[in-house]
ZATORDREN-38605 format. One record per residue: residue number from 1; residue in one letter; x, y, z of N, C-alpha, C, O, CB in turn. Coordinates in nm, 4 decimals. Glycine has a CB too. Example, Ala and Ser with C-alpha at 12.3 -4.5 7.8 and 13.67 -1.06 7.14 Angstrom:
2
{1, 'a', {1.3190, -0.5690, 0.7800}, {1.2300, -0.4500, 0.7800}, {1.3200, -0.3300, 0.7800}, {1.4236, -0.3319, 0.8465}, {1.1308, -0.4473, 0.9046}},
{2, 's', {1.2850, -0.2250, 0.7080}, {1.3670, -0.1060, 0.7140}, {1.2900, 0.0030, 0.7870}, {1.3409, 0.1138, 0.8039}, {1.4084, -0.0598, 0.5725}},
***
This chain:
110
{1, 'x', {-1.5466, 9.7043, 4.5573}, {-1.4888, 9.7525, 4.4341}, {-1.5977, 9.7910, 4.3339}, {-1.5870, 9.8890, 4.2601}, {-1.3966, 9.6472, 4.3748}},
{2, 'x', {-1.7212, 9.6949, 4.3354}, {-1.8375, 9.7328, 4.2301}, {-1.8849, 9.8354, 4.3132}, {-1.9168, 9.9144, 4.2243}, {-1.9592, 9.6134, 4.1845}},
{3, 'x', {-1.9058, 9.8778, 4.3904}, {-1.9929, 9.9897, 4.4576}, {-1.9032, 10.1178, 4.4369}, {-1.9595, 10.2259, 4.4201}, {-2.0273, 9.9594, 4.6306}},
{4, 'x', {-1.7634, 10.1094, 4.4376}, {-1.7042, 10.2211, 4.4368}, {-1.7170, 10.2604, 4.2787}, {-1.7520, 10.3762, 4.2561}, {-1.5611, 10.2088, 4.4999}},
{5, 'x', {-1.6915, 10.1731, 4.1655}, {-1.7095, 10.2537, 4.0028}, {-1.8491, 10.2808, 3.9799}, {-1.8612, 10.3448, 3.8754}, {-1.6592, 10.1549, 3.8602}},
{6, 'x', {-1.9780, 10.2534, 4.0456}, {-2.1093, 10.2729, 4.0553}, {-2.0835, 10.4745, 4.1344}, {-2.1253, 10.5802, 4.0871}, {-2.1953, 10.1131, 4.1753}},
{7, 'x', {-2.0402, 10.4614, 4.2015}, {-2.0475, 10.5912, 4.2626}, {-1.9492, 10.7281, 4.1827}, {-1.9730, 10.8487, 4.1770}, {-1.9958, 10.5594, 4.4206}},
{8, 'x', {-1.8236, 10.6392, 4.1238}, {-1.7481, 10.7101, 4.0216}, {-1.8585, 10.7164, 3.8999}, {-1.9074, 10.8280, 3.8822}, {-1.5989, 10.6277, 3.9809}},
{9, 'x', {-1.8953, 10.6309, 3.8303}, {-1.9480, 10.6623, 3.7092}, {-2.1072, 10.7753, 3.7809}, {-2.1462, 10.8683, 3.7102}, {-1.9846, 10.4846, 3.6073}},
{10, 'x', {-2.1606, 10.7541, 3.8848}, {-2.2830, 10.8486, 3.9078}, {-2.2136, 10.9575, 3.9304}, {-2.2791, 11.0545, 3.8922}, {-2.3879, 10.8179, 4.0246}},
{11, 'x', {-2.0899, 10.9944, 3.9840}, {-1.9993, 11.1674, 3.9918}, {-1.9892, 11.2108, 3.8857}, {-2.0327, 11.3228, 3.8589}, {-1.8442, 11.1858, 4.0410}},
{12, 'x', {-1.9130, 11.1130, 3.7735}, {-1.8671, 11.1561, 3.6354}, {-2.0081, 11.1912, 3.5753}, {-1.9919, 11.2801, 3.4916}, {-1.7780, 11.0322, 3.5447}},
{13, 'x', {-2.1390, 11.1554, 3.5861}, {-2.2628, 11.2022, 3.5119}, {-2.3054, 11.3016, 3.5786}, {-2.3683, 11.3859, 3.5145}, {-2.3712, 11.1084, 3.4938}},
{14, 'x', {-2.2922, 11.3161, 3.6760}, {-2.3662, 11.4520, 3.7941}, {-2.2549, 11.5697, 3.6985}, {-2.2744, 11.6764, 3.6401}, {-2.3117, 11.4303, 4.0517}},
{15, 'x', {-2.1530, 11.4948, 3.7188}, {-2.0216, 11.6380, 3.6422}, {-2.0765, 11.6458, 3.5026}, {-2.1678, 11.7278, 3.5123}, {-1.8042, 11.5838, 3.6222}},
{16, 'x', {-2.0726, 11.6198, 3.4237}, {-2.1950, 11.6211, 3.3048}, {-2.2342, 11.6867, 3.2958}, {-2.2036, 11.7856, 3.2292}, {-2.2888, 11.5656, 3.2886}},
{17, 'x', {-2.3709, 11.6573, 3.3910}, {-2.4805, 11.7274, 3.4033}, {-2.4728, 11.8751, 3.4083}, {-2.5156, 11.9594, 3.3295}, {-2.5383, 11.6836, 3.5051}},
{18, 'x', {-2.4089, 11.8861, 3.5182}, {-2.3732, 12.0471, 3.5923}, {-2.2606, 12.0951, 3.3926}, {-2.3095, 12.1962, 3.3421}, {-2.2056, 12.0224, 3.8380}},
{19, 'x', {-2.1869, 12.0575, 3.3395}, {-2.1208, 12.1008, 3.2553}, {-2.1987, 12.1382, 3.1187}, {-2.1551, 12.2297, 3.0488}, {-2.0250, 12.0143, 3.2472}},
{20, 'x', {-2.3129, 12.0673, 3.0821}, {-2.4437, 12.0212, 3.0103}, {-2.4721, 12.1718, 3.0386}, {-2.4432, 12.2702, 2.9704}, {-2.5580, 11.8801, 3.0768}},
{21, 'x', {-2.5490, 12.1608, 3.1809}, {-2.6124, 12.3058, 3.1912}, {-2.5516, 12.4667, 3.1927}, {-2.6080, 12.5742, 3.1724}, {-2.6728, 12.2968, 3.3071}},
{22, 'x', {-2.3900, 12.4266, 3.2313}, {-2.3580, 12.5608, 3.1862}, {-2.3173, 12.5690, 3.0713}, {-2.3140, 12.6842, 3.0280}, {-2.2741, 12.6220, 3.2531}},
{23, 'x', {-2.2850, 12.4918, 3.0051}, {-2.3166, 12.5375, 2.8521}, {-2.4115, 12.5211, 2.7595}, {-2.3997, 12.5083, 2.6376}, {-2.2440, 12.5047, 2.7869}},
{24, 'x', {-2.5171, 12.5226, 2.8348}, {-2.7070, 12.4815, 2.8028}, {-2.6941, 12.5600, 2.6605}, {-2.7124, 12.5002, 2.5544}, {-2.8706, 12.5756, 2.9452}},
{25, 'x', {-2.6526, 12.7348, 2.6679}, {-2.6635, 12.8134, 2.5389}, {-2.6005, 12.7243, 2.4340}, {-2.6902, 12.6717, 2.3681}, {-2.5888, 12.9603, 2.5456}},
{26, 'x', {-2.4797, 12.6875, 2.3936}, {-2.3665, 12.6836, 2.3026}, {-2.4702, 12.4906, 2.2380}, {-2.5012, 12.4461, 2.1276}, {-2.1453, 12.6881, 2.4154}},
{27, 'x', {-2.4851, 12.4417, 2.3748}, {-2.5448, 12.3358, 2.3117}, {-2.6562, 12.3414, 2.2572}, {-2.6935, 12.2466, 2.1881}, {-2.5542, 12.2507, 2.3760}},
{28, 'x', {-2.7430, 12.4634, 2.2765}, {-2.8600, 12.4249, 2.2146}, {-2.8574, 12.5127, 2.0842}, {-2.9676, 12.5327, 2.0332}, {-2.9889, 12.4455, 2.3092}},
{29, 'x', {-2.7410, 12.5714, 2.0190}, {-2.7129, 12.6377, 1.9086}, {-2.6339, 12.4879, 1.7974}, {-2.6264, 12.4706, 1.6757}, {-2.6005, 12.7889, 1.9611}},
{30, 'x', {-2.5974, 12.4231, 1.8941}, {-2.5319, 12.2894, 1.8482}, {-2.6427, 12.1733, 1.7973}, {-2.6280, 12.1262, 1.6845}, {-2.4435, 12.2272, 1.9802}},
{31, 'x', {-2.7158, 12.1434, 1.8533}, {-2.8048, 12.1057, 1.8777}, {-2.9569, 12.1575, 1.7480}, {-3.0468, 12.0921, 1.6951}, {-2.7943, 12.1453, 2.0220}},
{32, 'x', {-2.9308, 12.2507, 1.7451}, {-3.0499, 12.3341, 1.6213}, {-2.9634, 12.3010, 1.4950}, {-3.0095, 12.2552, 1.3905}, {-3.0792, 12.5495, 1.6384}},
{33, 'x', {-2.8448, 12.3275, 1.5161}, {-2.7298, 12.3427, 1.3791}, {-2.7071, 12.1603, 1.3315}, {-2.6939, 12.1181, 1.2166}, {-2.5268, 12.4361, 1.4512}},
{34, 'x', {-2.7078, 12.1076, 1.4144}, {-2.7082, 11.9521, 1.3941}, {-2.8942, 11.8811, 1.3197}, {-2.9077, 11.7751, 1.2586}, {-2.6668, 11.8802, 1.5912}},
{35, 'x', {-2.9937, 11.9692, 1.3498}, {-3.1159, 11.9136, 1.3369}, {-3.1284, 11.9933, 1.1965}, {-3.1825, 11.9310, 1.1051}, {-3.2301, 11.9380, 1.4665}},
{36, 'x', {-3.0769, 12.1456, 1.1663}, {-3.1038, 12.1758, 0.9940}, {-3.0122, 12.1233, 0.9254}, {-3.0473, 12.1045, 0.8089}, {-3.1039, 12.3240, 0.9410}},
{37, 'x', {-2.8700, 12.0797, 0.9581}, {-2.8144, 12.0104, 0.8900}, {-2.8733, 11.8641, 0.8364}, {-2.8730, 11.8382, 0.7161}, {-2.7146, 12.0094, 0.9514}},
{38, 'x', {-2.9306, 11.7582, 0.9493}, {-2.9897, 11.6483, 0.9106}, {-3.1218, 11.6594, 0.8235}, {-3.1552, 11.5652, 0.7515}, {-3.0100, 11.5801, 1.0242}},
{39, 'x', {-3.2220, 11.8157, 0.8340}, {-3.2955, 11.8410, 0.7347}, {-3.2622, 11.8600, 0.5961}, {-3.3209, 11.7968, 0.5083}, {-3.3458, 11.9237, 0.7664}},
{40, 'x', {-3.1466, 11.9664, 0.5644}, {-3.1048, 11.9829, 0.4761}, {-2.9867, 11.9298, 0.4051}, {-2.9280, 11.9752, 0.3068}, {-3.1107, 12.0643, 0.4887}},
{41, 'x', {-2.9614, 11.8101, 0.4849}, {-2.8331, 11.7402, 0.3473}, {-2.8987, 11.6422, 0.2468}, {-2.8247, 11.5896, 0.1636}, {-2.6872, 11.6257, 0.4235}},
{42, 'x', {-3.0676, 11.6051, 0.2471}, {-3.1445, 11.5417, 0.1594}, {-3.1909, 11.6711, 0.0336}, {-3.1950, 11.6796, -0.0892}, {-3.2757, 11.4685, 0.2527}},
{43, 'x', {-3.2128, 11.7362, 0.1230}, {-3.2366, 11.8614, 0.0278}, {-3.1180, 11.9239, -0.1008}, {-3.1299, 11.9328, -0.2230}, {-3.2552, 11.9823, 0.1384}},
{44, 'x', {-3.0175, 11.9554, -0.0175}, {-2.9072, 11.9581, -0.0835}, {-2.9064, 11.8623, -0.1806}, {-2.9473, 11.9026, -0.2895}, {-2.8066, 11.9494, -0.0069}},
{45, 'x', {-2.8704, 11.7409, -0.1750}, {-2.8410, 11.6263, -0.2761}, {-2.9478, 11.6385, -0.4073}, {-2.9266, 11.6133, -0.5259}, {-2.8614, 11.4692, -0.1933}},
{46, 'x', {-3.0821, 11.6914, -0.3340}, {-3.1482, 11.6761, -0.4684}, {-3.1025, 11.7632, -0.5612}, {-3.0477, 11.7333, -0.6673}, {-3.2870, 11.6920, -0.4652}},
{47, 'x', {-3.1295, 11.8884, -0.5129}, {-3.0580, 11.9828, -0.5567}, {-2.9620, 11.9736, -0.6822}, {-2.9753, 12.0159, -0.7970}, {-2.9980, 12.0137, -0.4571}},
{48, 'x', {-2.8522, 11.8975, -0.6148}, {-2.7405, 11.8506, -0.7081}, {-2.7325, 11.7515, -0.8233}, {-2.6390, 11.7211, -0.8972}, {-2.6590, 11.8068, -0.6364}},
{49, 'x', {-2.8960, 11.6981, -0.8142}, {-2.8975, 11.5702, -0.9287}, {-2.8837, 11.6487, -1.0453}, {-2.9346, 11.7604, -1.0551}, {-3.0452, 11.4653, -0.9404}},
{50, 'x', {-2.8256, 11.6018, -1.1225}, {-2.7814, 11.6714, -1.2837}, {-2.9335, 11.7229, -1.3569}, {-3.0100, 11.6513, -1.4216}, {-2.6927, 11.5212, -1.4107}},
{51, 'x', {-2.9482, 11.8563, -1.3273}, {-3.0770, 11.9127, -1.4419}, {-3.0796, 11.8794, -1.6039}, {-3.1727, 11.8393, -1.6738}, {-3.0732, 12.0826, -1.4454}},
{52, 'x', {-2.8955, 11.9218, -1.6488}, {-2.9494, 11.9469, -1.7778}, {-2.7920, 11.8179, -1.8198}, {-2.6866, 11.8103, -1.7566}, {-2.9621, 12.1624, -1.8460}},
{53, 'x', {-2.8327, 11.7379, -1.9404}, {-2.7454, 11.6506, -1.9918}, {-2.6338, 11.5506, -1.8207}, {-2.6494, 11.4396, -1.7697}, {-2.6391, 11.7757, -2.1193}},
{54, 'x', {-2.5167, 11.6857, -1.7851}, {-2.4414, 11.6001, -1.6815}, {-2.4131, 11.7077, -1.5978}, {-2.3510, 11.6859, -1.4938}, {-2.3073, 11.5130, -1.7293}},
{55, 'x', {-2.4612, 11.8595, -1.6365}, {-2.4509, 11.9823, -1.5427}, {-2.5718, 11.9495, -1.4712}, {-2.6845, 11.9166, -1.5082}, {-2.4488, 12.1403, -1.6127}},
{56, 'x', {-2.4829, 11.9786, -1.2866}, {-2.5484, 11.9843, -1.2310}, {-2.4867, 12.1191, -1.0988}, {-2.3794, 12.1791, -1.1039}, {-2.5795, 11.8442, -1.2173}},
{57, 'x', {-2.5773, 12.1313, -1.0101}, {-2.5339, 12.2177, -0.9145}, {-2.4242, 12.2113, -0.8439}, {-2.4142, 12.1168, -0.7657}, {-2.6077, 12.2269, -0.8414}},
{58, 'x', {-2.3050, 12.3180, -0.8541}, {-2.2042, 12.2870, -0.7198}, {-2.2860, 12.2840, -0.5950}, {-2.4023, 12.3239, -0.5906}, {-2.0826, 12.4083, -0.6944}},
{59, 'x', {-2.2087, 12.2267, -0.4769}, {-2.2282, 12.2037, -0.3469}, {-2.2744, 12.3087, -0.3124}, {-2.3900, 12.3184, -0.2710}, {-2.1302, 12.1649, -0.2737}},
{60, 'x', {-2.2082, 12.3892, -0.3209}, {-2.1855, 12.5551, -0.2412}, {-2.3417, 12.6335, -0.2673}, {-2.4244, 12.6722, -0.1847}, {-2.0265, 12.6760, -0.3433}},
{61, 'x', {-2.3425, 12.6379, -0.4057}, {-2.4722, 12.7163, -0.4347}, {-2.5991, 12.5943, -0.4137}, {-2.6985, 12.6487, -0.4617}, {-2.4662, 12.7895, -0.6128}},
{62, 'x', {-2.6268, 12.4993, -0.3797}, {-2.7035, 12.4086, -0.3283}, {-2.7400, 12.4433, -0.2128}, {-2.8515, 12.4792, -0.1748}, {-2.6558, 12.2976, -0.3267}},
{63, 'x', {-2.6215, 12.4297, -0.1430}, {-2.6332, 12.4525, 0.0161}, {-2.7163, 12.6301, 0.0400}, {-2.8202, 12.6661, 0.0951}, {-2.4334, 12.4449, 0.0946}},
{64, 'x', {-2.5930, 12.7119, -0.0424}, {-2.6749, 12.8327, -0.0279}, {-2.8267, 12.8534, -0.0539}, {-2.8885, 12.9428, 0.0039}, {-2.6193, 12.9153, -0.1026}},
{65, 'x', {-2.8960, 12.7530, -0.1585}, {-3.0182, 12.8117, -0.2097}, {-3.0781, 12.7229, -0.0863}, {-3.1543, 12.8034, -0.0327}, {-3.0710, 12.7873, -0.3894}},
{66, 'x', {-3.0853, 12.6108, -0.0173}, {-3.1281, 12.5532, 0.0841}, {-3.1579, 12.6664, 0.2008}, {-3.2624, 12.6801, 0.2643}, {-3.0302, 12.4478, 0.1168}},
{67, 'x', {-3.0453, 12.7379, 0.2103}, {-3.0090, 12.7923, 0.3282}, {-3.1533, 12.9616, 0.3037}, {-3.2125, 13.0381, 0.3798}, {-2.7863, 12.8257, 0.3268}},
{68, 'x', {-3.1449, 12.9394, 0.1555}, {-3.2374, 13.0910, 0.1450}, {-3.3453, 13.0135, 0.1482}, {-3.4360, 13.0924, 0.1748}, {-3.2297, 13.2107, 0.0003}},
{69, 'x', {-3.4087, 12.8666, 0.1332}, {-3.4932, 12.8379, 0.1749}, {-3.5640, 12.8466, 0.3132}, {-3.6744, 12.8922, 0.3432}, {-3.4777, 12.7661, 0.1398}},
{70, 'x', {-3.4742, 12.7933, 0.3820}, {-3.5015, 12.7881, 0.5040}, {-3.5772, 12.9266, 0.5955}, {-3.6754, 12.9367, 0.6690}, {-3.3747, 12.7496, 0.5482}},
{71, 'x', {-3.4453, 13.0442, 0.5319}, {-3.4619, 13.1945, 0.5987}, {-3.5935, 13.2010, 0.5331}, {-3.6759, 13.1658, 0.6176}, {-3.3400, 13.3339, 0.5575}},
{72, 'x', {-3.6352, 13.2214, 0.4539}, {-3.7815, 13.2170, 0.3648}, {-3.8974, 13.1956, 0.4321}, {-3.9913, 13.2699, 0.4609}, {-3.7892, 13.1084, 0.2626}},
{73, 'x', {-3.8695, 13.0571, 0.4564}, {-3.9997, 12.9781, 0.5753}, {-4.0000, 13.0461, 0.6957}, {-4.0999, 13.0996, 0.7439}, {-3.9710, 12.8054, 0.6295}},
{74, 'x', {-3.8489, 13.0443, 0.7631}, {-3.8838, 13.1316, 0.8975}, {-3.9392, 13.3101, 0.9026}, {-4.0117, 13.3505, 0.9935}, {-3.7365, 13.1270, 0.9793}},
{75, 'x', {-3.8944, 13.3921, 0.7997}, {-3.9334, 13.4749, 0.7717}, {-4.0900, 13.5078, 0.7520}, {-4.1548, 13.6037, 0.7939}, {-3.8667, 13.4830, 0.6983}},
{76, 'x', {-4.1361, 13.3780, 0.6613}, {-4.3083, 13.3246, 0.6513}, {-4.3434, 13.3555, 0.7942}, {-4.3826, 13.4650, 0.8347}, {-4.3444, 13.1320, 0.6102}},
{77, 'x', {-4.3222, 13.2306, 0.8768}, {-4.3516, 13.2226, 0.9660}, {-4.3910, 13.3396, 1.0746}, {-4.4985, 13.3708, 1.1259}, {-4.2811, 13.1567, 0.9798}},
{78, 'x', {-4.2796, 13.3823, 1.0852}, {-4.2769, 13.5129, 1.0978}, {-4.3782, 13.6387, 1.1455}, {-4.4270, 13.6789, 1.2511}, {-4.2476, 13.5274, 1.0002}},
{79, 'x', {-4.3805, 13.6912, 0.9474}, {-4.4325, 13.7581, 0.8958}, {-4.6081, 13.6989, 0.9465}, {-4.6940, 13.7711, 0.9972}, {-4.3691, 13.7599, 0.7527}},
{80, 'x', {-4.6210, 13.5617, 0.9163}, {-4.7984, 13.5101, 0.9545}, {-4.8049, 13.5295, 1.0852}, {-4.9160, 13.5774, 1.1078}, {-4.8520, 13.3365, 0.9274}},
{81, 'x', {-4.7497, 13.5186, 1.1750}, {-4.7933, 13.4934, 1.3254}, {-4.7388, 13.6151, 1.4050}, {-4.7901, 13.6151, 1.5169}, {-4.7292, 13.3454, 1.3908}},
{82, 'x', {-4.6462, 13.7273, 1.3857}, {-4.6149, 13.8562, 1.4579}, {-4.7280, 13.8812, 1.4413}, {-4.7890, 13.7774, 1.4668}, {-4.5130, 13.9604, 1.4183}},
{83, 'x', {-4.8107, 13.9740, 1.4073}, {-4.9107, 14.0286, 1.3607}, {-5.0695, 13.9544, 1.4502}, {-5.1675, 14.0265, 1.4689}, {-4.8900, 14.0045, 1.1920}},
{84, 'x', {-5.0681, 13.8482, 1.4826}, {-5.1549, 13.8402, 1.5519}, {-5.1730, 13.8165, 1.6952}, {-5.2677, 13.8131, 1.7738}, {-5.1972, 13.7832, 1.5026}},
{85, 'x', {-5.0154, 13.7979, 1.7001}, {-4.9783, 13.7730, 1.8627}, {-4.9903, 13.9347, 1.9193}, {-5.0298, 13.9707, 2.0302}, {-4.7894, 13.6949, 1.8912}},
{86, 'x', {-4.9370, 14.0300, 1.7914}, {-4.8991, 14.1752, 1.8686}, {-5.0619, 14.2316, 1.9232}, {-5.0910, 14.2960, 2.0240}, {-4.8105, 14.3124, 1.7327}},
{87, 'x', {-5.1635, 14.1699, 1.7948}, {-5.3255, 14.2004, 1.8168}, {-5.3464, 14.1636, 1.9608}, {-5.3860, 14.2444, 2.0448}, {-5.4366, 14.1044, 1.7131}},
{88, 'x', {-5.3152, 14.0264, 1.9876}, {-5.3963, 13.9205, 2.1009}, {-5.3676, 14.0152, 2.2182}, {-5.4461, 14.0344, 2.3111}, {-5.3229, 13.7348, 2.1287}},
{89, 'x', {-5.1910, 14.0987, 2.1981}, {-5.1302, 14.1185, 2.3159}, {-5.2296, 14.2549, 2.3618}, {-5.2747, 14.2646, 2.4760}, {-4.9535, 14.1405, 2.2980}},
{90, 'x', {-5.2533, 14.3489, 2.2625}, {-5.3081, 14.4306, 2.2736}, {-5.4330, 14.4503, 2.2843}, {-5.4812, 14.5622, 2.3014}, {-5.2756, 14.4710, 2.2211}},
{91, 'x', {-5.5097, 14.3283, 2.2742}, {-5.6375, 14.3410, 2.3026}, {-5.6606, 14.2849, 2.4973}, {-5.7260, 14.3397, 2.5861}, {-5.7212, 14.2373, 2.1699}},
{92, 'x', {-5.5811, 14.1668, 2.5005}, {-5.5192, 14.1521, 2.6372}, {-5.4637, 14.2436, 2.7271}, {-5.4263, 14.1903, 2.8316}, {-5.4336, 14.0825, 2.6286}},
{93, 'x', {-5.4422, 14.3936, 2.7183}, {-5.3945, 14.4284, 2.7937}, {-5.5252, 14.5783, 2.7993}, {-5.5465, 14.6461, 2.8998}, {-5.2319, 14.4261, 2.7655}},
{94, 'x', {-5.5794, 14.5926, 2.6919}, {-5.7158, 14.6304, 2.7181}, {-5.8107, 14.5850, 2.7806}, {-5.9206, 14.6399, 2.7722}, {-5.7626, 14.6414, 2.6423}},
{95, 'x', {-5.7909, 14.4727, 2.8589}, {-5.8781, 14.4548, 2.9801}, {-5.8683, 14.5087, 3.0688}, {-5.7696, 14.5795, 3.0889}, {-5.8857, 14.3635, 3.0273}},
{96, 'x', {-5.9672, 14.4958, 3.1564}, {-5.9816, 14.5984, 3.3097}, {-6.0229, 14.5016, 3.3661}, {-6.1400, 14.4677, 3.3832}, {-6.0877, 14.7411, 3.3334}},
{97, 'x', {-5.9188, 14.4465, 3.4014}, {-5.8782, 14.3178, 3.4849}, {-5.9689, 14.3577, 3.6616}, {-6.0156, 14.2698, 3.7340}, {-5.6542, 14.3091, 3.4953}},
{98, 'x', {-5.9708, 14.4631, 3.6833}, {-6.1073, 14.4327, 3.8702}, {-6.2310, 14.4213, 3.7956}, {-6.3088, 14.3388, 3.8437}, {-6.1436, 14.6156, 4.0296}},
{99, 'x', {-6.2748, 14.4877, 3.6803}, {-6.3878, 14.4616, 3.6748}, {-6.4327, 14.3095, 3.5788}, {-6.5442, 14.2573, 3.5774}, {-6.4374, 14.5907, 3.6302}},
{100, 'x', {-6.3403, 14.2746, 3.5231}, {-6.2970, 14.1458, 3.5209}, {-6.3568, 14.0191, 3.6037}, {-6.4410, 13.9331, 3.5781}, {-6.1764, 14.1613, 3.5518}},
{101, 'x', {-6.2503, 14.0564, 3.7456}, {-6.2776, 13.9760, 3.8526}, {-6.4082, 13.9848, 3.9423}, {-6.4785, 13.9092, 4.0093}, {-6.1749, 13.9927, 3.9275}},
{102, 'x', {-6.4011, 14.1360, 3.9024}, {-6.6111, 14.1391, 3.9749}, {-6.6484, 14.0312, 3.8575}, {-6.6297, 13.9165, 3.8981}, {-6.7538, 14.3587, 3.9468}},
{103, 'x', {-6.6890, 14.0363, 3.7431}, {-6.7553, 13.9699, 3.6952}, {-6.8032, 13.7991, 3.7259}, {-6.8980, 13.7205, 3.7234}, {-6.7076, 13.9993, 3.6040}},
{104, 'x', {-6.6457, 13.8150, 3.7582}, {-6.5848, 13.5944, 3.7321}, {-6.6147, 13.6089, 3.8768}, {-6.6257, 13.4868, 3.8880}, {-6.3502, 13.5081, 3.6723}},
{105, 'x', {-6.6361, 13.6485, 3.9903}, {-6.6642, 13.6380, 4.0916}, {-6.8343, 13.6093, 4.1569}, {-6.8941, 13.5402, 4.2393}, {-6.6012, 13.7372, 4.1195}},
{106, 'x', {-6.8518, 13.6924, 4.0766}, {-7.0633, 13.6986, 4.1179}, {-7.1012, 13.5537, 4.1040}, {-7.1465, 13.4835, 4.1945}, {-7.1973, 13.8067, 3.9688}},
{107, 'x', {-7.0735, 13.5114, 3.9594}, {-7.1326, 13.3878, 3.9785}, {-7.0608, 13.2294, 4.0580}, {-7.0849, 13.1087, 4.0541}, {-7.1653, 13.3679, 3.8400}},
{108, 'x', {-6.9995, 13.2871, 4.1006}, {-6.8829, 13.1683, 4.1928}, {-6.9583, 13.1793, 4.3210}, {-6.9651, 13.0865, 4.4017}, {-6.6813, 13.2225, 4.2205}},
{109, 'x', {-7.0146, 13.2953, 4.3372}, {-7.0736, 13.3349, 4.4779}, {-7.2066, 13.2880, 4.4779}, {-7.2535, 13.2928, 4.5917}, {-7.0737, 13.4917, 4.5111}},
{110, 'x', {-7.2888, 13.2425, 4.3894}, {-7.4110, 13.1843, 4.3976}, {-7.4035, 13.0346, 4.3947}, {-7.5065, 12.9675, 4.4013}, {-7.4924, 13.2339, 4.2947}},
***
């Protein structure tokens, strides 16, 4: 009887598994959306502490200015690192990869 729910509960995780991976996409959009949410609901709150006397920020425009934060940074990001990957790629593909390998070869041969 213990050997048989040992082999049920290892089917029910194999089924999982296989269900896990075909919806690998949807979870890992779940998964990103769950990790800026846990970034940004500290953010948010500050946001909302009362600036002036007992006005303070609605939710909505909190969340929104968070949210233009975020696009901001990735946009940064972005904007800093396209630009040198497109260089690297293009200087990488200006090699002349046989004479290349003559090179890296001669001295392997001594």
């Amino acid at each position: 009887m213990n050997k048989q729910r040992y082999i049920f509960y290892f089917i029910i995780f194999i089924l999982l598994l296989l269900l896990a991976w075909y919806f690998r996409t949807i979870l890992l959009y779940v998964l990103l959306a769950g990790i800026v949410s846990l970034i940004g609901r500290p953010v948010v709150r500050f946001l909302q502490k009362p600036v002036y006397k007992n006005w303070h920020l609605p939710a909505f425009v909190a969340a929104a200015i968070y949210l233009l934060i975020v696009w901001a940074l990735l946009f940064g990001f972005f904007y800093l690192f396209v630009p040198v990957v497109i260089t690297e790629a293009k200087n990488l593909s200006s090699v002349n990869s046989s004479e290349l390998l003559l090179r890296l070869s001669a001295p392997l041969v001594k």
